[in-house]
PAZAPA-4460 file (N, C-alpha, C; in steps of 0.05 Angstrom, whole numbers, plus 32768, in hexadecimal, padded with zeros to 4 digits):
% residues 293
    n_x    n_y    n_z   ca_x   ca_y   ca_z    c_x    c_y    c_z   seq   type   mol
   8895   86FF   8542   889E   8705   855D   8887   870E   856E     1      X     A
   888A   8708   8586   886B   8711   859C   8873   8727   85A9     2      X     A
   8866   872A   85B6   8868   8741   85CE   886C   8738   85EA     3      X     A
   887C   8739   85FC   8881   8730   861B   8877   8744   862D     4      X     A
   8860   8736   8637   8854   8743   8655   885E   873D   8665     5      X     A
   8850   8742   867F   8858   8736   8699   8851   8747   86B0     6      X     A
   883E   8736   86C2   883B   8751   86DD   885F   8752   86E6     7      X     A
   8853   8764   86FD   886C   876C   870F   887E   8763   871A     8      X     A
   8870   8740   871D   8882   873A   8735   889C   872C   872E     9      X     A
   889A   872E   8711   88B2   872B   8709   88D2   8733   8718    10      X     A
   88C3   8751   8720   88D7   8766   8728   88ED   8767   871A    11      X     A
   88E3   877A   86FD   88F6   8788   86EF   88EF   879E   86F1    12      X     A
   8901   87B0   8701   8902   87D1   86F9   8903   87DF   86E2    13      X     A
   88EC   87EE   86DF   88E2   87F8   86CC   88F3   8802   86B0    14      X     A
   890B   8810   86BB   8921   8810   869A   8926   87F7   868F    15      X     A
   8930   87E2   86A9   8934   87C8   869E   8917   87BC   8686    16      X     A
   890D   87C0   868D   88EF   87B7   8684   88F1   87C2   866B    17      X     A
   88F8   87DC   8669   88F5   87ED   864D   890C   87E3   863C    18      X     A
   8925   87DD   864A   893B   87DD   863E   8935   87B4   862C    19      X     A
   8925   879E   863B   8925   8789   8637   8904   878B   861D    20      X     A
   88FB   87A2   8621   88E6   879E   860A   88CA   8783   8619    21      X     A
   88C6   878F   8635   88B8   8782   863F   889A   8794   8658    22      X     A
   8889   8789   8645   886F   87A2   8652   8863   8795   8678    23      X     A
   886A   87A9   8685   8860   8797   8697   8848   87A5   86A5    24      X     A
   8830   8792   86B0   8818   879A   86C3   8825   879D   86DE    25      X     A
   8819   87B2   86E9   8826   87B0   8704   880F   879B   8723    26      X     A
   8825   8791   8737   880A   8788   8741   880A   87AC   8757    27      X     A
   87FD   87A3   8778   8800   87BE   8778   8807   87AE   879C    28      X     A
   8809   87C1   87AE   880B   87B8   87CB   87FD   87D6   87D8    29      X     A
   87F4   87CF   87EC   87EB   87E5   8804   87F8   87EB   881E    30      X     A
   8806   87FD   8827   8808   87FF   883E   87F7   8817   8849    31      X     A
   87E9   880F   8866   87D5   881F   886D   87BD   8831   885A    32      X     A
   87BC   883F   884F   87A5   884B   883B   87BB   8856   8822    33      X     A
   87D3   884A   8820   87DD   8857   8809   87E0   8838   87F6    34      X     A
   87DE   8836   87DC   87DF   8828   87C1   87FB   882B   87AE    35      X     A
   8807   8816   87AF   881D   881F   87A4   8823   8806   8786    36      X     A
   882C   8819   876F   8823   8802   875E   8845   87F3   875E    37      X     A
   8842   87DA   875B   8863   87CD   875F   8873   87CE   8743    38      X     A
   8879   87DD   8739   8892   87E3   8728   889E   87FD   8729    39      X     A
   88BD   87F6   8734   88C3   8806   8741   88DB   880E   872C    40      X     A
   88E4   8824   872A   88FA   8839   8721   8919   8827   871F    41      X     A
   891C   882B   873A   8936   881F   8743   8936   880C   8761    42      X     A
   894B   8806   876D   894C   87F9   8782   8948   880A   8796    43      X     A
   894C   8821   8794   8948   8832   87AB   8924   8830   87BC    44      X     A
   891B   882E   87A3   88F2   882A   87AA   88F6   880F   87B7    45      X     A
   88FE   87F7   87B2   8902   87DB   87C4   8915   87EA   87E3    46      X     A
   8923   87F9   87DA   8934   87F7   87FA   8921   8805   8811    47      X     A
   8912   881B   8802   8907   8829   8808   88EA   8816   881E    48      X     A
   88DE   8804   8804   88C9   87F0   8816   88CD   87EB   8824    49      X     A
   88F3   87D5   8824   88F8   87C5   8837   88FC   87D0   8855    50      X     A
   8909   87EC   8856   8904   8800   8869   88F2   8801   8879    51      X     A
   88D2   8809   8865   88BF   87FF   8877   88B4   87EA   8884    52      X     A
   88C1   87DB   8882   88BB   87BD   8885   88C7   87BA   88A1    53      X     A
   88DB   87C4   889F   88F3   87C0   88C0   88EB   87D3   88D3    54      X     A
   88D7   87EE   88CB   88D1   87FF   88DA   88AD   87EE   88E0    55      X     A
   88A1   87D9   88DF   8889   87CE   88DC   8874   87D1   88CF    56      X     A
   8883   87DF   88B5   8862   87E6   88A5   885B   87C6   889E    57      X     A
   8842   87C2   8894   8833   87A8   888F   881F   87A1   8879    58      X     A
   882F   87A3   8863   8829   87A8   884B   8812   879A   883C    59      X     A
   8804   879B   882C   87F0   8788   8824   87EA   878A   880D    60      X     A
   87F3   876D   87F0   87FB   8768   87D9   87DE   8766   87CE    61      X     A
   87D4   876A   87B2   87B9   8762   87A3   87C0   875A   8792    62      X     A
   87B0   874B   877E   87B4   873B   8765   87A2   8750   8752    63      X     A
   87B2   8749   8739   87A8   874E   8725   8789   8753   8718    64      X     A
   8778   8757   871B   8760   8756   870F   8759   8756   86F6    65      X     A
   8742   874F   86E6   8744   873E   86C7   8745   8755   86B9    66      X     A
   8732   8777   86C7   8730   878E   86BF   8752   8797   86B2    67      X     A
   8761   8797   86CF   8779   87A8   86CE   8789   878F   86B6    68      X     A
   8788   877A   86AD   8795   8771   869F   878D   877C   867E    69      X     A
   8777   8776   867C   8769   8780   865F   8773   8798   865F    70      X     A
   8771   87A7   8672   8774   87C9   866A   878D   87C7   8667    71      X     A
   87A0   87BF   866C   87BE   87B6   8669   87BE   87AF   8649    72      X     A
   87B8   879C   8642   87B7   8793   8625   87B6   879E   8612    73      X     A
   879D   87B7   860E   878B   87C6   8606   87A9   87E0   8602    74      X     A
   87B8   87E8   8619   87C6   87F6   8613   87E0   87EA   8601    75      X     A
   87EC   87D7   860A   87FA   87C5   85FA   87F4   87C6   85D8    76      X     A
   87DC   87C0   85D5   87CE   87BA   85B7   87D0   87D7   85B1    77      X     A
   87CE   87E6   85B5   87CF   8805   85B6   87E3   880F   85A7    78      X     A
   87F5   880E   85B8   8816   8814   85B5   881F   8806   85A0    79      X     A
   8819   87E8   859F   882D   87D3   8591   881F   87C4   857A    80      X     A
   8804   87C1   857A   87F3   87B2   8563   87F4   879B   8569    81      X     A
   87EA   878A   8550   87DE   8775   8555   87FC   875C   8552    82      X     A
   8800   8761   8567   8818   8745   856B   8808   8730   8579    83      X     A
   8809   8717   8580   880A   86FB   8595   881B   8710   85B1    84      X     A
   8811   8708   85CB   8817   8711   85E8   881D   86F6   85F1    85      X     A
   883F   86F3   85FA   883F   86DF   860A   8847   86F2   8629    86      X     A
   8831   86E5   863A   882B   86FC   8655   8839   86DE   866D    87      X     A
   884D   86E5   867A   8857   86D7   868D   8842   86E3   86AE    88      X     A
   8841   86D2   86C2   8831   86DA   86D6   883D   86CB   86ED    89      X     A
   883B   86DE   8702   8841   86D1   871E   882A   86B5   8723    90      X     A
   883D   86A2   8732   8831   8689   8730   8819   8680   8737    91      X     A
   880C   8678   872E   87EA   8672   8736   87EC   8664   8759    92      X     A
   87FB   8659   8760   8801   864D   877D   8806   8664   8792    93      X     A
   8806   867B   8783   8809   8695   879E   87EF   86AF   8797    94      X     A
   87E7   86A4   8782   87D4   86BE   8779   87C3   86B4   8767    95      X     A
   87AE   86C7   8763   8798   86C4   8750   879C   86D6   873B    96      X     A
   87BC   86E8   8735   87B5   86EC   8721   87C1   86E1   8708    97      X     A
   87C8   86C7   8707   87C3   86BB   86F1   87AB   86B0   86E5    98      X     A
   8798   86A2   86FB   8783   86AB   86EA   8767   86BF   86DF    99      X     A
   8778   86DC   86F2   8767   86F0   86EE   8776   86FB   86CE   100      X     A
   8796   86EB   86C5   879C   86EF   86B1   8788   86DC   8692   101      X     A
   8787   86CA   8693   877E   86AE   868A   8766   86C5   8681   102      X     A
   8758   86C6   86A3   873D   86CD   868D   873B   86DF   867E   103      X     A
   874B   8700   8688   874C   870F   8673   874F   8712   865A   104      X     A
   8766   86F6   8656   877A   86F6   8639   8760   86ED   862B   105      X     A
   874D   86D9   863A   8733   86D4   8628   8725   86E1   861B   106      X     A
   8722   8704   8631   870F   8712   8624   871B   8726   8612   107      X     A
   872C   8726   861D   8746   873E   85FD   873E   872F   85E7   108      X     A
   8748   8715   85E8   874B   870B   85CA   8731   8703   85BD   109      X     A
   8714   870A   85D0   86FE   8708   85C3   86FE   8728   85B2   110      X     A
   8706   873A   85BF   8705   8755   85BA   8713   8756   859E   111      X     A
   8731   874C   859B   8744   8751   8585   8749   8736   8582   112      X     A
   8738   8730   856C   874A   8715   8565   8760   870F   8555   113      X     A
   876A   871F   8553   8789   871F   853E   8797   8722   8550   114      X     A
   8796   871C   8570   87A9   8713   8580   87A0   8701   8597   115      X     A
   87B7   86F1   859E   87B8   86D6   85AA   87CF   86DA   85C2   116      X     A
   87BD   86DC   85DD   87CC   86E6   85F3   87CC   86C4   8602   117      X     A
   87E2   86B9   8601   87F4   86A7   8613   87FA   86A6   862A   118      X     A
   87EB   86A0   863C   87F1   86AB   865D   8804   8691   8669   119      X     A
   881D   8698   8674   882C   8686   8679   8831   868B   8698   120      X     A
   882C   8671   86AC   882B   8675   86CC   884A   8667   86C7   121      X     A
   8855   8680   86DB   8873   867E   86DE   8874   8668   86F2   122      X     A
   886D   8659   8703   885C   8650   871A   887B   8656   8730   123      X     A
   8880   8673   872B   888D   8678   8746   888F   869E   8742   124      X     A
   88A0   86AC   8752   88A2   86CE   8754   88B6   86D5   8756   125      X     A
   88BB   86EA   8752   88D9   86FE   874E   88EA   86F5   8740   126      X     A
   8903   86EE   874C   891D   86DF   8741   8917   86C6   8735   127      X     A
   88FF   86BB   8744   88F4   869F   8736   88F0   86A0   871F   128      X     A
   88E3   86B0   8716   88DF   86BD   86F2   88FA   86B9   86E6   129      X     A
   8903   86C7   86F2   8916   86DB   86DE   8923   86C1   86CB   130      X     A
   8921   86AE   86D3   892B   8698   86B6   8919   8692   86A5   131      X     A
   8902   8692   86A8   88E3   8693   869D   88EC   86AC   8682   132      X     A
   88EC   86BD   8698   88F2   86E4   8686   8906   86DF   866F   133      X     A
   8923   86D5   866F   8930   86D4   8662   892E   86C0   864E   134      X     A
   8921   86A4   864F   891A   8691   8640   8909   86A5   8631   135      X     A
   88F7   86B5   8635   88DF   86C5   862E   88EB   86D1   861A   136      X     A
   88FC   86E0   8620   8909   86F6   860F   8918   86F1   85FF   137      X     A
   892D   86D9   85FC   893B   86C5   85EF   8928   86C1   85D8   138      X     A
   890F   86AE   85D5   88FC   869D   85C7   88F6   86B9   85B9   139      X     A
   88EA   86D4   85C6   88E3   86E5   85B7   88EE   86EC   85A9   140      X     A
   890F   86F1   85A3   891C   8701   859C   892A   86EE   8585   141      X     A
   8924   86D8   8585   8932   86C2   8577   891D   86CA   855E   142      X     A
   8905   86C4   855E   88EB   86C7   854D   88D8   86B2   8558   143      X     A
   88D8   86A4   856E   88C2   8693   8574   88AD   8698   8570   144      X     A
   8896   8686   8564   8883   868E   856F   886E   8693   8585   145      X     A
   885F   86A0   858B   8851   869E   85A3   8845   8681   85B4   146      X     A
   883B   8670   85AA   882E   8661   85AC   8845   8646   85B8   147      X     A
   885B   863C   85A6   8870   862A   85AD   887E   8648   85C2   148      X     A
   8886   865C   85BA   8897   8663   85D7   8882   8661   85F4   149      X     A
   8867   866D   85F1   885A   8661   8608   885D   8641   8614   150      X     A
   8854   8630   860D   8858   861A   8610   8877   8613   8613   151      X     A
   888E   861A   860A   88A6   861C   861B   88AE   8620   862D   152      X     A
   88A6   8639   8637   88A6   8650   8649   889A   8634   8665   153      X     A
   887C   862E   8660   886A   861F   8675   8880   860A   867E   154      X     A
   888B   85FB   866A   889A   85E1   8677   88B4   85E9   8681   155      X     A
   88C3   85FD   8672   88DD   860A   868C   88D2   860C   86A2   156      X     A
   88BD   8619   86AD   88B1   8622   86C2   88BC   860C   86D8   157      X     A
   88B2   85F5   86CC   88AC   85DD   86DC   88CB   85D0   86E6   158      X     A
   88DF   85DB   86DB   88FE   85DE   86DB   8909   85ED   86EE   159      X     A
   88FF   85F8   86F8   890B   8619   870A   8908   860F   8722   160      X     A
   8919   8610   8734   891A   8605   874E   8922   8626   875B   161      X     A
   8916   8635   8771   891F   8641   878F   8916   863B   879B   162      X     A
   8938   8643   87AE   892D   8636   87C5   8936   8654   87D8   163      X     A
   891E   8659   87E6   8921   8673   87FA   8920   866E   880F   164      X     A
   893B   8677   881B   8943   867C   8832   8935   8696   8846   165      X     A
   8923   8696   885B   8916   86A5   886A   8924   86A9   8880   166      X     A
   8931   86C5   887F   8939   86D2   8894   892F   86D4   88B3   167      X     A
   8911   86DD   88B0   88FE   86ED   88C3   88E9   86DD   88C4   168      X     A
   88DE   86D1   88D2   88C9   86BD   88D6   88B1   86CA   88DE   169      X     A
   88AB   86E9   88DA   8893   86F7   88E1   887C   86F4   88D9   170      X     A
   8885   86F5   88B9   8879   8705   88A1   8872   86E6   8898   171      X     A
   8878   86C4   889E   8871   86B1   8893   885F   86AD   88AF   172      X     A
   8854   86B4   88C7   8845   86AB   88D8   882C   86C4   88CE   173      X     A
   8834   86D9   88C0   8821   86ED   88BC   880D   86E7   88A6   174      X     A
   881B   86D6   888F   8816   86C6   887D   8804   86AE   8882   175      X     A
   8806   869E   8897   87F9   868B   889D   8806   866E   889B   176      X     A
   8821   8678   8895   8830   865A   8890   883D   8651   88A1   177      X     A
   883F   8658   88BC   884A   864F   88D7   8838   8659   88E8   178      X     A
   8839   8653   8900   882C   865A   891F   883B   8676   8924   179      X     A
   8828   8680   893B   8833   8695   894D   8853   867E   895B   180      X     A
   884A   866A   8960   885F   8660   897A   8875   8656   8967   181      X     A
   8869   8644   8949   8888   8641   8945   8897   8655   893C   182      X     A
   888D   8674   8938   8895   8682   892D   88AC   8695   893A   183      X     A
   88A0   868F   895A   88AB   8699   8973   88CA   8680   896D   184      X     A
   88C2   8672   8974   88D4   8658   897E   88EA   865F   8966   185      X     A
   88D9   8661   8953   88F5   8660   893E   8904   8674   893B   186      X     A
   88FF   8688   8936   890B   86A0   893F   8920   86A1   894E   187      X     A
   8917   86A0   896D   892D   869B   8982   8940   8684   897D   188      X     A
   893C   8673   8969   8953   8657   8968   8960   8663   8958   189      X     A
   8957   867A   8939   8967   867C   8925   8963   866A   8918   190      X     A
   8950   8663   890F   893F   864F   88F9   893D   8660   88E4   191      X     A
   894A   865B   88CE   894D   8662   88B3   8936   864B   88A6   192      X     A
   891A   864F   8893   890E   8641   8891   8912   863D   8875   193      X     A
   8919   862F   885E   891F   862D   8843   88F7   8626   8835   194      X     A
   88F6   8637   8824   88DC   8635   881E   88E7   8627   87F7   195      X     A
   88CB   8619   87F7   88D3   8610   87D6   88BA   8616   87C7   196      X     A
   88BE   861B   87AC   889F   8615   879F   8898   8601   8790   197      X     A
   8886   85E9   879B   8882   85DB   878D   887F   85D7   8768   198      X     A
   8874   85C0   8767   8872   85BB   8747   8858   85DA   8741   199      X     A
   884D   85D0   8753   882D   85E2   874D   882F   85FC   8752   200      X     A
   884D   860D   875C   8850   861F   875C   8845   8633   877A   201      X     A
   884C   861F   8788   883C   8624   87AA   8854   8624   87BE   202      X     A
   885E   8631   87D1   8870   8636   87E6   886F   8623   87F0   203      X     A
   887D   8615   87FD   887B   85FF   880A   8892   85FF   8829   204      X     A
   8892   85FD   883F   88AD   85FC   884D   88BC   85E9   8846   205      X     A
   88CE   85E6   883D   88E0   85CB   883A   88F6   85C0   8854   206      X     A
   88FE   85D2   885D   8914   85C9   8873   8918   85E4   8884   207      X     A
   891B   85DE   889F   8922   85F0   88B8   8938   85F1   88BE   208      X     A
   8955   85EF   88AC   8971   85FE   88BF   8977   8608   88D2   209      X     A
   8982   8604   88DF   898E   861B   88F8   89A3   8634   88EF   210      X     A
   89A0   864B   88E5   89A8   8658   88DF   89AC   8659   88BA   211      X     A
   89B8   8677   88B0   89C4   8681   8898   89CF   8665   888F   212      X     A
   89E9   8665   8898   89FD   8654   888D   89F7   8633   8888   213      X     A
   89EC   862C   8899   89DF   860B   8899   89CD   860D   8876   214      X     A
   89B9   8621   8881   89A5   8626   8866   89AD   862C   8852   215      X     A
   89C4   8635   8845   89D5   863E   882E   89E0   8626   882C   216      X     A
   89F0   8612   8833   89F3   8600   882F   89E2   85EA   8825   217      X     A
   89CB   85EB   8835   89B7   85CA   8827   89B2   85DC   8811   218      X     A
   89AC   85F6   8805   89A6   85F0   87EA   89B9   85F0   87D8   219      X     A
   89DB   85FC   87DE   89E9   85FB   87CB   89E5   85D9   87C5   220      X     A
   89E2   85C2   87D7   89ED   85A7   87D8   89CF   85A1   87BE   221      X     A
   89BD   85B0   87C7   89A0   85A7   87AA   89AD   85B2   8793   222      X     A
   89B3   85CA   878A   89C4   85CD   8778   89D1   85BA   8769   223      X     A
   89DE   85AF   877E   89F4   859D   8779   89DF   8582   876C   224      X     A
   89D2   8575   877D   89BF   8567   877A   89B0   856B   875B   225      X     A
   89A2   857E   875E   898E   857A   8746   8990   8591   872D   226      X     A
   89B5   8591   8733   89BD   859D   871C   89DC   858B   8705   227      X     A
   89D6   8578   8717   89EB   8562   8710   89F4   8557   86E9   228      X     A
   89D5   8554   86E1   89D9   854D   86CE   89E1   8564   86BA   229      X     A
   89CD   8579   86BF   89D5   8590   86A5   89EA   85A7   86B1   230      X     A
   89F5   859E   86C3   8A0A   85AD   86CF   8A03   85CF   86D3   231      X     A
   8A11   85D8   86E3   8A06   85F0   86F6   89F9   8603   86EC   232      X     A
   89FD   8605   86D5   89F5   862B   86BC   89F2   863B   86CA   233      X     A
   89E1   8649   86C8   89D7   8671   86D4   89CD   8662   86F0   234      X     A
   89DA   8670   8709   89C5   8673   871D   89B7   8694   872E   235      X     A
   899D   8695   872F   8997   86AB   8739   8992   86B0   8750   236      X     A
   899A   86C6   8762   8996   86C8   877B   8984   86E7   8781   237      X     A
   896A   86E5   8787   8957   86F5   8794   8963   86FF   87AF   238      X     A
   895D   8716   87B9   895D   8727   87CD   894D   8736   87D5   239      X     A
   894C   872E   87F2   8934   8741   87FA   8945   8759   880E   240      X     A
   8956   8770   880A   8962   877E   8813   897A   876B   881E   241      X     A
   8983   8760   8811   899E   8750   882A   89AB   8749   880E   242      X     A
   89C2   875F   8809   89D2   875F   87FB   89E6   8751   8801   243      X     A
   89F4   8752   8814   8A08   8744   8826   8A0A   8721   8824   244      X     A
   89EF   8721   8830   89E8   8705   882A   89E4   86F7   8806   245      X     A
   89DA   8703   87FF   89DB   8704   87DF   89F5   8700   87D2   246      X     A
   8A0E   8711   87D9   8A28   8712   87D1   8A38   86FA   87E1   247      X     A
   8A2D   86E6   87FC   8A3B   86D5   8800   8A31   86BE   87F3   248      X     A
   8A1B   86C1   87F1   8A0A   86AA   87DC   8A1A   86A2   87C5   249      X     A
   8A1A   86B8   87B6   8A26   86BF   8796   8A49   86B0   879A   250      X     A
   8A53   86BD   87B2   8A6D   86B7   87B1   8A6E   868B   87B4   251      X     A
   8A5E   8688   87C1   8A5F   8668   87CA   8A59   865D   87B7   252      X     A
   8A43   8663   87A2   8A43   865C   878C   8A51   8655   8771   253      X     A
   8A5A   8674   876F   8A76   8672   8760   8A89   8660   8765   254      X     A
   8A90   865A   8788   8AA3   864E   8790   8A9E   862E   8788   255      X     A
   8A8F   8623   8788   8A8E   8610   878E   8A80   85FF   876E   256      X     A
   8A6A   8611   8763   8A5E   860E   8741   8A6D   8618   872F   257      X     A
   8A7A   862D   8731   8A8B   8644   8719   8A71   8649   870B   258      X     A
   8A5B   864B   8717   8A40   8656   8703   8A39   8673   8709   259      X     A
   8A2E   8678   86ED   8A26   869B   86E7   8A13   86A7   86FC   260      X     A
   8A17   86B3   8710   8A0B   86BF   8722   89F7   86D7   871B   261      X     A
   89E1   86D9   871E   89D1   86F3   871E   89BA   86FB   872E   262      X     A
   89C0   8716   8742   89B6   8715   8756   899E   8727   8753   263      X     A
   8988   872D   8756   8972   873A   8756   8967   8741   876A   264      X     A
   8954   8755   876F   893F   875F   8784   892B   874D   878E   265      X     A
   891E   8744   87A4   8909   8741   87A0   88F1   875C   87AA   266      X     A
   88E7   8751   8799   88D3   8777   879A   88B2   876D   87B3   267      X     A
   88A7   878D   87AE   8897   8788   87C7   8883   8777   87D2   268      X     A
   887C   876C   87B9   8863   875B   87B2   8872   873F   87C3   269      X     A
   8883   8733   87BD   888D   8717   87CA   8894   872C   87E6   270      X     A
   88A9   8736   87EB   88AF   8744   8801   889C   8749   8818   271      X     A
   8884   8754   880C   8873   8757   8822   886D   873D   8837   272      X     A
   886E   872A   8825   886B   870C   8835   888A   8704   8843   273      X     A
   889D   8707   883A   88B4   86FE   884B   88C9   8709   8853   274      X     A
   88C5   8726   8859   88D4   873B   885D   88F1   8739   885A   275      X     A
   88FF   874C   8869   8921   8756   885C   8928   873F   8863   276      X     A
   8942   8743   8858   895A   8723   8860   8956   870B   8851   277      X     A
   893B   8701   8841   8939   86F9   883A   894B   86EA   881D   278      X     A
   8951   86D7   8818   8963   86D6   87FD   8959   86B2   87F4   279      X     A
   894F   86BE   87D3   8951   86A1   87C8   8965   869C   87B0   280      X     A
   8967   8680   87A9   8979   8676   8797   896A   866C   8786   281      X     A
   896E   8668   876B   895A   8662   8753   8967   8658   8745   282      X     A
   895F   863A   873C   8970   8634   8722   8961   8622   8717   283      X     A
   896D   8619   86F9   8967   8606   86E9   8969   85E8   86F7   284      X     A
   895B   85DF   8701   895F   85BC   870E   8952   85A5   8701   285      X     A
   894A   85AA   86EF   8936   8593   86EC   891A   859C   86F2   286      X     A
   890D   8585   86E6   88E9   8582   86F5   88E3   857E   8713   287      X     A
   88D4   8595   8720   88D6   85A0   873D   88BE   8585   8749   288      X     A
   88BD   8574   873B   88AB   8557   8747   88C1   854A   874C   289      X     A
   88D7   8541   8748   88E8   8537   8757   88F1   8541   8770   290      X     A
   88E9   8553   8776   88F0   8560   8792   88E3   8551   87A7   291      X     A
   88EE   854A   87BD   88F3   8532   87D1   88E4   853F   87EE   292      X     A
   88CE   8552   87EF   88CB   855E   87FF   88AE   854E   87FE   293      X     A
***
């Protein structure tokens, strides 16, 4: 049996984390001269961000470094001995620290070689994981070994379809992925912009709706689409403070799939880029190269 890492952006709160037998690096975010590391207690520390977020704080996310990963390890090996690390990572298409992970796992396992650290690019964040996480913890718990559950883990990846729905068009012109003007323009229309992550694990805009309701619809209809053959199973729904919206999601789903709903946080690290209101949908679809965008 291995051991399950994973930075933060998983976003599992920290009992959860203890309670699933899963060690996690934190990444960290800044607002103004304060450092805050992202694994948080409970939801109250996310409501708490999202707060600031509506009041205009302007948060600013860092990646992992090869230091803070090894020293991670080092405590791991500490605590737990010499097991195989299969280490899941926010997607290489939004960050460098998968391969500020990569290189570390190189220099640990020059350090201790009676262990073999597995770095697996989730190639997506938050809720996007979380089927990654449970495949993860499944394979572990079964007796997999490290090496075939890594290489499992990589090709689900490539299976996982969200699609996020963007509330607030601020925080994606702040980002660099729209203009000041269409950001304006859209806004005032009520342009809900559906964002996807490619094969390569990269945001992409996929379609501009006119409003909530239009945009909840085209993806229940992909669902529908590119869940046809292996029929609906678990779907997950991320939140970025918009519970409401979350619970009508879940309900349309149900209505219409009868599939297992589970709704999650999204924490500060994604958040900082697409602020409150935000909500994605995550599921099993197939290989994300068929995607028509």
């Amino acid at each position: 049996m291995f051991i399950l890492t994973s930075d933060s952006a998983v976003d599992l709160f920290r009992p959860d984390a203890e309670k699933l037998d899963v060690e996690i690096v934190p990444l960290t975010y800044t607002i103004g001269d304060v450092t805050v590391e992202d694994f948080a207690e409970d939801e109250s520390e996310f409501k708490k961000f999202y707060d600031g977020l509506k009041g205009g704080s302007l948060p600013v996310t860092s990646q992992i470094n090869p230091f803070t990963h090894c020293e991670f390890w080092e405590k791991v090996y500490a605590k737990r001995g010499a097991h195989d690390i299969v280490h899941l990572t926010l997607s290489s298409g939004l960050s460098k620290t998968y391969d500020s992970a990569c290189q570390a796992a190189d220099e640990f396992m020059t350090k201790h070689l009676d262990v073999h650290v597995y770095v697996v690019d989730s190639l997506g964040a938050t809720q996007a994981e979380t089927p990654i996480l449970e495949k993860a913890i499944a394979l572990r718990d079964s007796g997999a070994n490290a090496a075939d559950a890594a290489e499992e883990l990589r090709n689900y990846a490539h299976r996982i379809h969200a699609y996020i729905i963007v509330d607030n068009l601020f925080h994606l012109k702040r980002g660099g992925r729209i203009g000041a003007a269409a950001a304006f323009i859209g806004t005032a229309l009520g342009i809900k912009p559906i964002i996807i992550f490619n094969d390569k694990g990269q945001l992409c805009v996929y379609k501009k709706p006119l409003g909530w309701k239009k945009a909840l619809k085209i993806v229940l209809d992909h669902i529908e689409q590119y869940c046809a053959e292996s029929g609906k199973g678990k779907i997950w729904i991320a939140q970025a403070d918009a519970k409401e919206k979350a619970e009508e999601a879940k309900a349309a789903i149900e209505k219409r799939f009868g599939s297992t709903v589970q709704i999650g946080w999204i924490g500060p690290v994604i958040g900082s880029h697409i602020n409150s209101g935000t909500i994605g949908i995550v599921f099993d679809g197939g290989s994300r190269i068929d995607l028509d965008f």
